[in-house]
C-alpha positions in Angstrom: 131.8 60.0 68.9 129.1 61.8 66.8 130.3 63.8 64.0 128.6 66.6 62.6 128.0 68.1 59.5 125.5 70.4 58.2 123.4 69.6 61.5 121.1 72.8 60.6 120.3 71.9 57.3 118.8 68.7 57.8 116.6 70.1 60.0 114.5 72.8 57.8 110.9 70.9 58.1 109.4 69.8 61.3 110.4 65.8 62.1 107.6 63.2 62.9 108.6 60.5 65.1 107.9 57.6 63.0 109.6 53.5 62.3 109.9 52.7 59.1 111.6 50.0 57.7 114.6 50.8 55.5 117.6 48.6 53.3 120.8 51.0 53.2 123.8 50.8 50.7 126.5 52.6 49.8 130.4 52.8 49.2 132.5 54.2 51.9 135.8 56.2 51.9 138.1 53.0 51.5 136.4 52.2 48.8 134.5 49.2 50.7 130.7 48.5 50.0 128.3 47.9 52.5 124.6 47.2 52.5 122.2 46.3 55.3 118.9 47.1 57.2 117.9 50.3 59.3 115.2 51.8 60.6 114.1 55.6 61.1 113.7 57.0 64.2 112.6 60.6 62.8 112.4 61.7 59.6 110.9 65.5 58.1 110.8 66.6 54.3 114.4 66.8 54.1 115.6 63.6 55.3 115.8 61.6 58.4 117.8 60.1 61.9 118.1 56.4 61.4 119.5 53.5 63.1 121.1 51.1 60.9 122.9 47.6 61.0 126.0 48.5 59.1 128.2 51.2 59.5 128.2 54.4 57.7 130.2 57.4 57.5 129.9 61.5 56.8 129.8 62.3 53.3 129.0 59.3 52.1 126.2 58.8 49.8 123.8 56.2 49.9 120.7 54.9 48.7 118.0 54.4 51.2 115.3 52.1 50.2 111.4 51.5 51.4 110.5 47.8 51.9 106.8 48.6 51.6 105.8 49.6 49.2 109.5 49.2 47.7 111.2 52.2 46.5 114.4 54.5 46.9 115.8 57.8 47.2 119.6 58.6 47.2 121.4 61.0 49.9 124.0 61.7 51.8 125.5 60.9 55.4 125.6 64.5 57.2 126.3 63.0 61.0 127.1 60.0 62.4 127.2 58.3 66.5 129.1 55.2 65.2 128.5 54.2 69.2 125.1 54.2 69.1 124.4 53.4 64.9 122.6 56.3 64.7 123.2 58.3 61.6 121.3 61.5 59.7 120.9 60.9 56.1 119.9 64.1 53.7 117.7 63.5 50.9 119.1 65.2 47.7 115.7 65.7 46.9 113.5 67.3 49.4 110.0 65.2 49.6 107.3 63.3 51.7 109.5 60.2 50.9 108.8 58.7 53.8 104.9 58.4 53.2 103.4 60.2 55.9 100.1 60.7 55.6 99.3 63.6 57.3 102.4 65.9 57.1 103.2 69.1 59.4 102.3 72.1 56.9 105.6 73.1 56.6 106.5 70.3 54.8 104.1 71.9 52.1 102.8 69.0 50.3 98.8 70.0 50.0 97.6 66.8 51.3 93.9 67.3 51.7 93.2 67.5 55.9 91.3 63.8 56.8 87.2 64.1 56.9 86.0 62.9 60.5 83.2 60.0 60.0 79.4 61.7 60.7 77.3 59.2 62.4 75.3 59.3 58.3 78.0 58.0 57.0 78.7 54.8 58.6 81.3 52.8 60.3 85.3 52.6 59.6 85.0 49.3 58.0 81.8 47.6 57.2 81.1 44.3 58.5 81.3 41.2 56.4 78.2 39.5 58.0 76.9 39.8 61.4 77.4 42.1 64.1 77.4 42.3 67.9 75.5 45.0 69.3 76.6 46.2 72.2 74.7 48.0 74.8 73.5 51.7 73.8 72.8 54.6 75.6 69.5 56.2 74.5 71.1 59.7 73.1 74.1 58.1 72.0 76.1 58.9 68.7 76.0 55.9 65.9 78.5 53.3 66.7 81.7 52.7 64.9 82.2 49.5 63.2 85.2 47.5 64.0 86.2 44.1 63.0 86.2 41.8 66.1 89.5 40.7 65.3 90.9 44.0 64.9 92.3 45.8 61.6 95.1 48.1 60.6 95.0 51.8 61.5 97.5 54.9 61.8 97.8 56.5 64.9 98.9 59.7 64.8 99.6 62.1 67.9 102.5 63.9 70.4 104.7 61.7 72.2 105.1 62.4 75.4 108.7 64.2 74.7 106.4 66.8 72.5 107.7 65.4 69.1 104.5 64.4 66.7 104.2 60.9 65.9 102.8 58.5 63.2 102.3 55.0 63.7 100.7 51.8 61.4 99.7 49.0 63.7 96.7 46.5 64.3 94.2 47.6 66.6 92.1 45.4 68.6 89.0 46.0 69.8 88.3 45.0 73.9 85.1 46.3 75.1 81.9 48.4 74.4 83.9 51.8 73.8 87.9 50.7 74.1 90.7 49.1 72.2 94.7 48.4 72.4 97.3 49.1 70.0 101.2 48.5 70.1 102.9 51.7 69.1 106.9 53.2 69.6 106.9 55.7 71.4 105.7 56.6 75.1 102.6 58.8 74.9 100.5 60.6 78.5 97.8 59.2 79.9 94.8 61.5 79.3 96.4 62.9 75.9 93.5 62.4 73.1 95.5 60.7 70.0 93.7 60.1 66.3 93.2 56.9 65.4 92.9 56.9 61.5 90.7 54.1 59.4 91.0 55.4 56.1 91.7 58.6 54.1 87.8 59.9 54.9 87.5 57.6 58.3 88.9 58.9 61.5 88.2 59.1 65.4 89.7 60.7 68.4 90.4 58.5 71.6 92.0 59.0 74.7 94.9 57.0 76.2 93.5 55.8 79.3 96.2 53.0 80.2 100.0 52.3 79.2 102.0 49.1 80.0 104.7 49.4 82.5 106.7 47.0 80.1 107.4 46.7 76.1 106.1 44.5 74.2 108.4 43.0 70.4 110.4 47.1 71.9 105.9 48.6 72.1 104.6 50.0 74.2 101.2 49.0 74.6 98.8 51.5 75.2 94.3 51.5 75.6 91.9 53.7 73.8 88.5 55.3 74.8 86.3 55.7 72.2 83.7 58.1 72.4 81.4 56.1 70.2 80.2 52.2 71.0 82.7 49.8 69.0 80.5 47.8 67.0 82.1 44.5 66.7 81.7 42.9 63.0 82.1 39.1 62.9 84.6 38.2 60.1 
């Protein structure tokens, strides 16, 4: 049974869908300790919805700890589904905590907006050696530069249950103008998601094929670059 408590007050900032790994601790009621691993499941300025491997309880304050990079914050317990190990957790400091690197503006941080790449100022990450150069279109924009085997980028967008989204995951490269990434939650056909490099590095692509089946609890999804991937050998 989920108990409530101040429901409404954990709620004053707009949530991002978002998994980050966590490490809970905390003493309960009887006086017991318990410490284990979690995960969020949505989190906003003021705290966040969690899913965690030991059992909490309202009221209860605990410290809830990053992996990477490490670091903690203490809170409080203000609902708990013990069925489901879902819990809220309250900062006791309100804060971008959780790291998210494009917050909603309510969460009125001042993070500078991220600078779309012009086709002057090169590719997302610059090749180590040689490159593939694929096919171009006379009239085409520059290409973006991808390593062939992929790199790390943030994908950032509205699930397809409307609630805004960040993800960190590899993204691999498969074709002149596409590439596939694992991400959390389920996101349209057709929607246009950004797909974020760096602070200053970032493109818009178009979901243009889901998988029908999860992948390590992923859904595995295929973008459509409007620029030609440029493939750097590594």
């Amino acid at each position: 049974m989920q108990q409530l408590i101040g429901n409404e007050r954990a709620r004053r900032s707009s949530r991002v869908l978002v998994s980050l790994a966590l490490a809970v601790s905390g003493q309960k009621s009887d006086g017991s300790h318990v410490s284990g691993s979690a995960e969020t499941i949505l989190v906003n300025r003021h705290g966040a919805k969690i899913r965690s491997t030991v059992p909490l309880e309202p009221k209860m304050e605990v410290r809830v700890a990053m992996l990477a990079p490490y670091k903690w914050r203490v809170g409080q317990v203000v609902w708990a589904d013990s069925g489901e190990r879902e819990y809220g957790i309250e900062l006791y400091r309100p804060e971008n905590f959780w790291g998210i690197y494009f917050p909603p503006q309510d969460w009125e941080l001042g993070v500078p907006p991220v600078t779309v790449m012009s086709s002057a100022s090169g590719g997302a990450t610059q090749p180590r050696t040689e490159t593939k150069t694929p096919e171009r279109v006379p009239g085409d924009p520059e290409p973006l530069c991808m390593p062939e085997g992929g790199t790390i980028a943030i994908l950032r967008g509205i699930a397809s249950n409307g609630i805004p989204f960040q993800e960190r995951n590899l993204i691999l490269p498969v074709g002149d103008r596409h590439a596939t990434m694992l991400i959390g939650p389920l996101v349209g056909l057709g929607s246009t998601l950004n797909v974020i490099f760096s602070k200053n590095c970032a493109e818009d692509a178009v979901v243009t094929a889901v998988s029908h089946s999860r992948e390590y609890d992923r859904w595995r999804i295929w973008l459509n670059f409007s620029r030609v991937l440029l493939l750097a050998k590594q």
